[in-house]
BAKOL-181665 format. One record per residue: residue number from 0; residue in three letters; x, y, z of N, C-alpha, C in turn. Coordinates in nm, 3 decimals, decimal comma, always signed. Example, Ala and Ser with C-alpha at 12.3 -4.5 7.8 and 13.67 -1.06 7.14 Angstrom:
SITE   n res     n.X     n.Y     n.Z    ca.X    ca.Y    ca.Z     c.X     c.Y     c.Z
SITE   0 ALA  +1,319  -0,569  +0,780  +1,230  -0,450  +0,780  +1,320  -0,330  +0,780
SITE   1 SER  +1,285  -0,225  +0,708  +1,367  -0,106  +0,714  +1,290  +0,003  +0,787
end
This chain:
SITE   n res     n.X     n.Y     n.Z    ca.X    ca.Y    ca.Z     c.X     c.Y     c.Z
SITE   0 UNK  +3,764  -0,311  +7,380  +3,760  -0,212  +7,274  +3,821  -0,080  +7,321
SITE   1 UNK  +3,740  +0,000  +7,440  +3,845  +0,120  +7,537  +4,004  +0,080  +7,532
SITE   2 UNK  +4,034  -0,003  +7,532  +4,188  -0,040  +7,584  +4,245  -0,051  +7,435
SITE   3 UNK  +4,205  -0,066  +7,313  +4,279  -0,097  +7,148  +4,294  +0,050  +7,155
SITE   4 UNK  +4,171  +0,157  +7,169  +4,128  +0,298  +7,106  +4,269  +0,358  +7,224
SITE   5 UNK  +4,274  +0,348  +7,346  +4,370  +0,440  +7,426  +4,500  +0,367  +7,360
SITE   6 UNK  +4,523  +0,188  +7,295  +4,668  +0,192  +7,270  +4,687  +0,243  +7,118
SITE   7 UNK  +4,602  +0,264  +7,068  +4,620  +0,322  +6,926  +4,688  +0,463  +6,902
SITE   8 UNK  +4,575  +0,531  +6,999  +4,594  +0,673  +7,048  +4,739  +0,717  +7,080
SITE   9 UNK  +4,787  +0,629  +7,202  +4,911  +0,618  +7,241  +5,075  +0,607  +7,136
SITE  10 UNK  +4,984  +0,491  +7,065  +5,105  +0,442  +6,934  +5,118  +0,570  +6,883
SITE  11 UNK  +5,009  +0,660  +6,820  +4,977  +0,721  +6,742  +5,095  +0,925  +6,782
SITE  12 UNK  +5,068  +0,876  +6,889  +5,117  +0,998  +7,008  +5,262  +0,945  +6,980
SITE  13 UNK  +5,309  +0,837  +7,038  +5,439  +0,807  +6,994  +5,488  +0,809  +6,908
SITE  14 UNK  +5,439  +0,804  +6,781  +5,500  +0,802  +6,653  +5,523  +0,938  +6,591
SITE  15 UNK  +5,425  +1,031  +6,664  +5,447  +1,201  +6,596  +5,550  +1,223  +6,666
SITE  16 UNK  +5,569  +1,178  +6,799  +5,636  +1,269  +6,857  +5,789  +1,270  +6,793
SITE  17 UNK  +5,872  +1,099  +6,786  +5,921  +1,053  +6,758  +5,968  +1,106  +6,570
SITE  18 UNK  +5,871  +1,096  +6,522  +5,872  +1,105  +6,393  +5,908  +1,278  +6,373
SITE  19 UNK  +5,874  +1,371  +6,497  +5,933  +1,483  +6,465  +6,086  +1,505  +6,494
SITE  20 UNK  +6,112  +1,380  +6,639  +6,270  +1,378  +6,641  +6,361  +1,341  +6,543
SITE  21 UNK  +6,331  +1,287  +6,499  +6,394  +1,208  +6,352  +6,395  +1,282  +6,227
SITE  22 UNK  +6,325  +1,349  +6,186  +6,285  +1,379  +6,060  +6,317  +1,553  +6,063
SITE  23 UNK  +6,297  +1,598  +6,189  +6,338  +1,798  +6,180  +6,414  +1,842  +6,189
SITE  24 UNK  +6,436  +1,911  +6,114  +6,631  +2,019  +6,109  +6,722  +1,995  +6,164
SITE  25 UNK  +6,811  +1,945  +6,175  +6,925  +1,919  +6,250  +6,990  +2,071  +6,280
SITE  26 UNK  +7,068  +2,115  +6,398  +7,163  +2,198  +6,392  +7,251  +2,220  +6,326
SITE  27 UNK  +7,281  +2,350  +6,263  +7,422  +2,338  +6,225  +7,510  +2,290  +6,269
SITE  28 UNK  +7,600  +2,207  +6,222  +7,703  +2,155  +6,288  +7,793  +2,257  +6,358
SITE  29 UNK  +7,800  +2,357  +6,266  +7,927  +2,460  +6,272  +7,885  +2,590  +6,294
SITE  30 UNK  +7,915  +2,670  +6,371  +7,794  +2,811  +6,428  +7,829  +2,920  +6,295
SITE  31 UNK  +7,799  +3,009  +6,284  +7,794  +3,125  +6,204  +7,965  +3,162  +6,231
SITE  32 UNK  +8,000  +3,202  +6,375  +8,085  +3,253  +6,409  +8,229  +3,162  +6,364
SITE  33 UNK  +8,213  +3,011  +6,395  +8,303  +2,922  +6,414  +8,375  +2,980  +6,263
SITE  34 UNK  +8,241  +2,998  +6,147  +8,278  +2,947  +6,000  +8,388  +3,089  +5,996
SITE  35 UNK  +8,301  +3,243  +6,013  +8,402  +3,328  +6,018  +8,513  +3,329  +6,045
SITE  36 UNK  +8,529  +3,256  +6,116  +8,661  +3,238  +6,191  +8,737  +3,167  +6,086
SITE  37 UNK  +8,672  +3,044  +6,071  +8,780  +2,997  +5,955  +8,800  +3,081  +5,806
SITE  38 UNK  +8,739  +3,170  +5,786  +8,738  +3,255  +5,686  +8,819  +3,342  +5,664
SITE  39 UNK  +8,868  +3,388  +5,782  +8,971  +3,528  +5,787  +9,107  +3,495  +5,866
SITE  40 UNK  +9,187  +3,497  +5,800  +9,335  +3,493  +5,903  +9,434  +3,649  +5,837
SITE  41 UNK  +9,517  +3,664  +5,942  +9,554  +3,781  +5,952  +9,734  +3,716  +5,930
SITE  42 UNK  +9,812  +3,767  +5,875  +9,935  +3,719  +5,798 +10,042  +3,836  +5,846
SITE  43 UNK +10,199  +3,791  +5,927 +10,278  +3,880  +5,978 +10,384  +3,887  +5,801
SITE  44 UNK +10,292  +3,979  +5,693 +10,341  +3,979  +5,596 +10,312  +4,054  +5,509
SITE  45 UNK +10,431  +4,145  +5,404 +10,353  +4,252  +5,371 +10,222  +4,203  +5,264
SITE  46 UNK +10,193  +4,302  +5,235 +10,019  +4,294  +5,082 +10,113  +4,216  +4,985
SITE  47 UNK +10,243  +4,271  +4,961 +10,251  +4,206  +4,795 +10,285  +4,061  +4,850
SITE  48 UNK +10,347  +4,003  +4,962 +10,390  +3,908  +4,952 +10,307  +3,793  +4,995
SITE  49 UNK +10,166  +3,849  +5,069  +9,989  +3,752  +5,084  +9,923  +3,749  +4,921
SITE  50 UNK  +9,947  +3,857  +4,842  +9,884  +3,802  +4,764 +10,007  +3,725  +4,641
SITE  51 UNK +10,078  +3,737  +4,647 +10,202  +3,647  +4,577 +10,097  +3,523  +4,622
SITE  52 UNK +10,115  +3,503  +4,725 +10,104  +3,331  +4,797  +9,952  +3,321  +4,796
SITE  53 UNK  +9,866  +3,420  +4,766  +9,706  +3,369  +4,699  +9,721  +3,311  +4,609
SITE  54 UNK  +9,772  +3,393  +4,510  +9,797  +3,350  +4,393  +9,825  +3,173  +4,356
SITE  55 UNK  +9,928  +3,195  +4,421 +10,011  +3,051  +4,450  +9,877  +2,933  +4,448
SITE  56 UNK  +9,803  +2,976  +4,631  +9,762  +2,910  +4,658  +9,604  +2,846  +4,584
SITE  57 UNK  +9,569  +2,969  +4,510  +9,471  +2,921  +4,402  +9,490  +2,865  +4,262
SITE  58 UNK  +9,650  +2,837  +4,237  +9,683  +2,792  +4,134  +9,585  +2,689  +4,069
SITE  59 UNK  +9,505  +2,600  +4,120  +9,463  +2,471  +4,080  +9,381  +2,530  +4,080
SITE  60 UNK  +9,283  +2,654  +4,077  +9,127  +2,712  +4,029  +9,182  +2,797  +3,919
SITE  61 UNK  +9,087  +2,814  +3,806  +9,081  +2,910  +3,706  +9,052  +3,037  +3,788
SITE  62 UNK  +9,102  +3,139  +3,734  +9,058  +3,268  +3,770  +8,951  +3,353  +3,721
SITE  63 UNK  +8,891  +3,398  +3,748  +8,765  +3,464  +3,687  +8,819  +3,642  +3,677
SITE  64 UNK  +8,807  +3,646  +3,781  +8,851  +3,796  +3,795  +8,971  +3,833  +3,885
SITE  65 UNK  +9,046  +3,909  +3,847  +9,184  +3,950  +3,947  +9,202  +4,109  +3,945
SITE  66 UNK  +9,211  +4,158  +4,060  +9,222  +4,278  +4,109  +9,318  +4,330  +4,213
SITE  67 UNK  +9,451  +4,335  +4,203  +9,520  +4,357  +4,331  +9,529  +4,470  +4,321
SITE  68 UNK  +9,432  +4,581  +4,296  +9,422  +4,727  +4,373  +9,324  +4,731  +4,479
SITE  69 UNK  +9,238  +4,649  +4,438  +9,113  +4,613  +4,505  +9,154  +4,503  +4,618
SITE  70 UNK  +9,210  +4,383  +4,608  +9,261  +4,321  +4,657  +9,199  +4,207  +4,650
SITE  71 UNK  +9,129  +4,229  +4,565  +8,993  +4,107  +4,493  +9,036  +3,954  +4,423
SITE  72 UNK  +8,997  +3,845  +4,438  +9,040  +3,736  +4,354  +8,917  +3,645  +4,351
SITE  73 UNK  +8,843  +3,650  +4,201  +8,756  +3,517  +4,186  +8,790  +3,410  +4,126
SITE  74 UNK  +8,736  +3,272  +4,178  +8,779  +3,186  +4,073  +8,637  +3,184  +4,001
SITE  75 UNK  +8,643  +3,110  +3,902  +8,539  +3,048  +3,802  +8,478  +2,962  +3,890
SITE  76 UNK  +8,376  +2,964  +3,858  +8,265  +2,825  +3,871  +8,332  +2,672  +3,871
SITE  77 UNK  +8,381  +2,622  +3,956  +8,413  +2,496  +3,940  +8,298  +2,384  +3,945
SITE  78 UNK  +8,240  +2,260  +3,880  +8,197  +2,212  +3,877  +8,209  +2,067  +3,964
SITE  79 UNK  +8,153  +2,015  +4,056  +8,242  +1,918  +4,142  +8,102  +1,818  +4,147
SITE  80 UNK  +8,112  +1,685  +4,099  +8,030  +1,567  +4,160  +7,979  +1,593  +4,308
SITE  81 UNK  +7,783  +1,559  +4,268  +7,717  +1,584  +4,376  +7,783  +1,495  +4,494
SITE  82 UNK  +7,845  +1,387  +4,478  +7,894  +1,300  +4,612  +8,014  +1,378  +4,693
SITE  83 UNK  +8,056  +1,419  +4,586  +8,172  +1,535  +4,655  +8,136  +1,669  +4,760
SITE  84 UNK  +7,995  +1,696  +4,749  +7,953  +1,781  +4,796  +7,956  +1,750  +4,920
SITE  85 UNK  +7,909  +1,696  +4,969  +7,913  +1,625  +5,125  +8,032  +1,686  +5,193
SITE  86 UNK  +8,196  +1,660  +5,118  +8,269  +1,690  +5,164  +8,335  +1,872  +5,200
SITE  87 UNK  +8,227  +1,931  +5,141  +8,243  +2,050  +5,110  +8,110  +2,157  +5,203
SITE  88 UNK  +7,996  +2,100  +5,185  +7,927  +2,188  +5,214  +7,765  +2,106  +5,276
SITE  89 UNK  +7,724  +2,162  +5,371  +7,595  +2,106  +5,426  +7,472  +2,090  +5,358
SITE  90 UNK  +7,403  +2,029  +5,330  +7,279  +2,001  +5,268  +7,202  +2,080  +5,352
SITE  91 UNK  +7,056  +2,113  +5,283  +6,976  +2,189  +5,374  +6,935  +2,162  +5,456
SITE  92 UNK  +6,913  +2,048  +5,500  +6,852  +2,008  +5,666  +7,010  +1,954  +5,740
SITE  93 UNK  +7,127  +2,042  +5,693  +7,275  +2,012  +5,779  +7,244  +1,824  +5,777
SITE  94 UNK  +7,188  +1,747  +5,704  +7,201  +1,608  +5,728  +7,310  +1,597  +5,607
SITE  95 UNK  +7,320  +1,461  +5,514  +7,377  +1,407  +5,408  +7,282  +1,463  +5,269
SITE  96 UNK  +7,376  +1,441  +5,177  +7,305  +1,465  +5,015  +7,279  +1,345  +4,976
SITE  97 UNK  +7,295  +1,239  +4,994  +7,249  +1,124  +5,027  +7,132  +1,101  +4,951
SITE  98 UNK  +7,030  +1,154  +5,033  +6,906  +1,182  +4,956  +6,856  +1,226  +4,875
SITE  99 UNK  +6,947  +1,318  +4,790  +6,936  +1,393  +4,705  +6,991  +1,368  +4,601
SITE 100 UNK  +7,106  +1,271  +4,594  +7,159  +1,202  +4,510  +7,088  +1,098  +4,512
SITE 101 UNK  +7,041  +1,012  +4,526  +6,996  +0,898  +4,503  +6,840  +0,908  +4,488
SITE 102 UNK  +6,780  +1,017  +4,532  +6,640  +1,021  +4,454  +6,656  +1,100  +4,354
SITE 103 UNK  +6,741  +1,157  +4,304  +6,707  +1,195  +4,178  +6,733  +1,375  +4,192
SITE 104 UNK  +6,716  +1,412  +4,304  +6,666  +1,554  +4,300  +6,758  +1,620  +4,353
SITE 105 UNK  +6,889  +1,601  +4,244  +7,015  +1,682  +4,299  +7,085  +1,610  +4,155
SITE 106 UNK  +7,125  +1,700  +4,058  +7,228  +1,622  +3,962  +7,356  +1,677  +3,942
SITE 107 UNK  +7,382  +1,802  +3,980  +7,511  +1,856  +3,965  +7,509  +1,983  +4,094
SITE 108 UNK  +7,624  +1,979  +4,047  +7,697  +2,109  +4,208  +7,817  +2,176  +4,153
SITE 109 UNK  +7,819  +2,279  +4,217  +7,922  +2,330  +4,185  +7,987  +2,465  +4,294
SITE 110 UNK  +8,056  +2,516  +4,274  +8,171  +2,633  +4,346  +8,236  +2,694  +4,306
SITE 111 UNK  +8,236  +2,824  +4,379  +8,348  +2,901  +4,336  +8,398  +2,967  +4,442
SITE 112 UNK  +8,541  +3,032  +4,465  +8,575  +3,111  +4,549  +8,578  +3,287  +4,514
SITE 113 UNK  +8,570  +3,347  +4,655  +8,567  +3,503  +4,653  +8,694  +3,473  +4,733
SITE 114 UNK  +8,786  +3,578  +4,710  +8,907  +3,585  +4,807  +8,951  +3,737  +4,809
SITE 115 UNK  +8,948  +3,798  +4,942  +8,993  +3,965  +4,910  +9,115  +3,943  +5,075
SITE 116 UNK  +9,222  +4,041  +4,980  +9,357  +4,089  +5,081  +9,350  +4,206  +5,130
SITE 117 UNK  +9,392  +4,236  +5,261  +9,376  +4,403  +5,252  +9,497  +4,404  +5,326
SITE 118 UNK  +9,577  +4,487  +5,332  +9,725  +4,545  +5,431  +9,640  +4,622  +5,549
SITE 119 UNK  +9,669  +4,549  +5,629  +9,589  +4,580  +5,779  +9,743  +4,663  +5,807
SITE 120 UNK  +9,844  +4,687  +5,819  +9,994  +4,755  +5,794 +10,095  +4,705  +5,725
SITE 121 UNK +10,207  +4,758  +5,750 +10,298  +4,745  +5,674 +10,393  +4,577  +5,681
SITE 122 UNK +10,360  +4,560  +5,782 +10,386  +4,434  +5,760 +10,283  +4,307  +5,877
SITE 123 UNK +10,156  +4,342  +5,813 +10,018  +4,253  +5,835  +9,931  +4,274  +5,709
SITE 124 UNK  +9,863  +4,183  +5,708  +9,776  +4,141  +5,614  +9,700  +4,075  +5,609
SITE 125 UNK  +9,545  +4,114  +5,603  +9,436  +4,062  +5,632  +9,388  +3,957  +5,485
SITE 126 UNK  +9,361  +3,894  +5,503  +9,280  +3,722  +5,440  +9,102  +3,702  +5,454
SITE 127 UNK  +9,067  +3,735  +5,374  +8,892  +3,635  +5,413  +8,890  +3,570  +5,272
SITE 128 UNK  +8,880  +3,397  +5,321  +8,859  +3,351  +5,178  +8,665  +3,324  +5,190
SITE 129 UNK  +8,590  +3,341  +5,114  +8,446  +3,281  +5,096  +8,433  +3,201  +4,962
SITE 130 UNK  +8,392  +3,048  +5,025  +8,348  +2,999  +4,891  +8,234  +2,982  +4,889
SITE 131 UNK  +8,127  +2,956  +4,768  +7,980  +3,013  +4,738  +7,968  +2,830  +4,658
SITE 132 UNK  +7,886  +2,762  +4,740  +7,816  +2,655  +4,707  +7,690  +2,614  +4,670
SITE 133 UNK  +7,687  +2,569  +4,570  +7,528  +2,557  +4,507  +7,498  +2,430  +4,454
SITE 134 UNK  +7,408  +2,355  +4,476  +7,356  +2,247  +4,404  +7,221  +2,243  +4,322
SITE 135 UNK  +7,204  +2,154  +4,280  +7,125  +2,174  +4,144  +6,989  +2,097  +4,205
SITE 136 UNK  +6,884  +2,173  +4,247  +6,834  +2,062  +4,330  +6,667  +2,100  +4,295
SITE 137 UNK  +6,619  +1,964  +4,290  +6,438  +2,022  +4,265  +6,385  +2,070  +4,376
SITE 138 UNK  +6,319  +2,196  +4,327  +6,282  +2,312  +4,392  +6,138  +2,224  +4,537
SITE 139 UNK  +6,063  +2,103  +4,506  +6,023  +2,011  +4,565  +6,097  +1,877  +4,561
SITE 140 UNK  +6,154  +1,824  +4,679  +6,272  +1,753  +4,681  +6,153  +1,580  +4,627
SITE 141 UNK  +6,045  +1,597  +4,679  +5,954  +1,468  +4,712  +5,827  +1,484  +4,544
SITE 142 UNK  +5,859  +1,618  +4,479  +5,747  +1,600  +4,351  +5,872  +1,604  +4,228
SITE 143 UNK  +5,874  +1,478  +4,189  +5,982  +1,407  +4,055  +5,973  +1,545  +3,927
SITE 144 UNK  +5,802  +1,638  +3,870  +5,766  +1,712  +3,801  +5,812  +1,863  +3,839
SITE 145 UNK  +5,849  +1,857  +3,943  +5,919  +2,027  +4,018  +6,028  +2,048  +3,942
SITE 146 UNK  +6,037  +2,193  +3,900  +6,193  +2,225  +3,870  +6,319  +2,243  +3,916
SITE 147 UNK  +6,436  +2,214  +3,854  +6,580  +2,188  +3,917  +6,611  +2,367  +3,934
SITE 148 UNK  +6,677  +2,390  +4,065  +6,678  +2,521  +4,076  +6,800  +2,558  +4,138
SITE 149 UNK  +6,897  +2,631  +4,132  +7,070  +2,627  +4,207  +7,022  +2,677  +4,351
SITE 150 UNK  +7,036  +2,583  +4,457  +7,024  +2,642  +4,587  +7,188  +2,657  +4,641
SITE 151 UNK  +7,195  +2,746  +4,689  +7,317  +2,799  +4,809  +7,304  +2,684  +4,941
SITE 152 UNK  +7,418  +2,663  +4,934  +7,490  +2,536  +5,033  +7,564  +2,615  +5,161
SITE 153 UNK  +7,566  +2,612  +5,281  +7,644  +2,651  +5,383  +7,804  +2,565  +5,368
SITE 154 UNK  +7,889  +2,645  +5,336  +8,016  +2,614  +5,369  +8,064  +2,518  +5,507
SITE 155 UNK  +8,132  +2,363  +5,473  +8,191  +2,332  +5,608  +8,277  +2,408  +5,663
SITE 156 UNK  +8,401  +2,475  +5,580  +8,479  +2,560  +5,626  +8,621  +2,451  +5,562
SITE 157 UNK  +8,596  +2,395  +5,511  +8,719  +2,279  +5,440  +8,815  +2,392  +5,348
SITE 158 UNK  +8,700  +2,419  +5,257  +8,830  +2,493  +5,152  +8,877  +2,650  +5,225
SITE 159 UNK  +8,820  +2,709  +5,292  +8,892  +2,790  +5,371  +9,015  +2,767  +5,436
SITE 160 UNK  +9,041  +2,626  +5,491  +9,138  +2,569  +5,578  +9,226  +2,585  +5,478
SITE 161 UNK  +9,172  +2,495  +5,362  +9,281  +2,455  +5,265  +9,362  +2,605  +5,162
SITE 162 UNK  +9,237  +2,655  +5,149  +9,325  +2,816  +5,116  +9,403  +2,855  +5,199
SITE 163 UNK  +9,371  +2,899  +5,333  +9,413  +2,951  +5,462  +9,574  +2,835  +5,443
SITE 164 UNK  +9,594  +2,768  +5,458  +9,705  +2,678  +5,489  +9,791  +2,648  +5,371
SITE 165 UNK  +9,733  +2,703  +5,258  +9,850  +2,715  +5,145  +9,906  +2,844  +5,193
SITE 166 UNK  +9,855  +2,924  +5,167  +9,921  +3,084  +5,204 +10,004  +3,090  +5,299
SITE 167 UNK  +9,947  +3,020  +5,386 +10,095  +3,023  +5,562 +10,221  +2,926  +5,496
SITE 168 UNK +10,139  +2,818  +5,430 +10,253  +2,764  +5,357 +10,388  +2,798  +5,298
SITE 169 UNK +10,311  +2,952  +5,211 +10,391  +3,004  +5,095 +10,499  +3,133  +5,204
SITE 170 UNK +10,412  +3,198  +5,230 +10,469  +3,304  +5,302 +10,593  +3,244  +5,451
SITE 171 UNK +10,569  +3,102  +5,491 +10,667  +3,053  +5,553 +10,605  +3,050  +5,677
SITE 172 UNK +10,495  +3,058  +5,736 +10,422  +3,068  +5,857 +10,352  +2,960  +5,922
end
């Protein structure tokens, strides 16, 4: 009987411990710094001719707001399939949406970009693109009766690349 109660105990010990490796927060994949980085590139080109090639390069987003005194560019709200998200932006425990699509407690997603230019001189030009990710997700992922609520998604740093690399595109870089 001593020897069931210490292997129970034991199982029991093993399984929390275990069950906390498995189941708790993963790291960000991608540090704070890494993402900045992909956020901002600096262009051997004057202001009018970085944001010519914003322009360009956001062709395939609606525009929301445009400001080239400011040096401001929003797009609209794009709407993108929760499976698509994955490819875009980290779920909250940095694992898959996976779970969130398939139980139920995630039905739509969506994005938009912030993009501002500034003339760092006369012939440089500063770039930070930020895109703003949100999914539609019950506010209790595990109670079916919780409400759907837009949570903010951490950026992989994908559509930064892909902004970032039209513009070098356009400008010839």
């Amino acid at each position: 009987m001593k020897t069931r109660v210490i292997l129970i105990v034991a199982l029991g010990a093993l399984f929390t411990v275990t069950g906390c490796f498995f189941f708790a927060p993963k790291p960000s994949p991608i540090t704070w710094d890494e993402l900045q980085e992909r956020q901002e590139a600096t262009f051997a080109a004057t202001f009018d001719e970085v944001w010519d090639a914003s322009l360009v390069a956001l062709s395939n987003q609606k525009i929301e707001e445009i400001d080239k005194e400011s040096g401001f560019i929003t797009t609209r709200e794009k709407n993108i399939p929760a499976s698509k998200l994955d490819d875009y932006a980290w779920s909250p425990d940095y694992g898959s949406f996976w779970y969130y699509q398939n139980s139920g407690s995630m039905d739509d997603a969506r994005y938009w970009i912030n993009l501002k230019v500034s003339a760092v001189g006369e012939e440089s030009t500063r770039v930070n693109v930020t895109p703003n990710f949100e999914a539609h997700i019950r506010e209790w992922t595990w109670d079916t009766t919780s409400a759907m609520v837009w949570k903010s998604m951490r950026s992989r740093g994908v559509i930064e690349d892909l902004v970032i690399g039209r513009i070098a595109r356009e400008i010839g870089e």
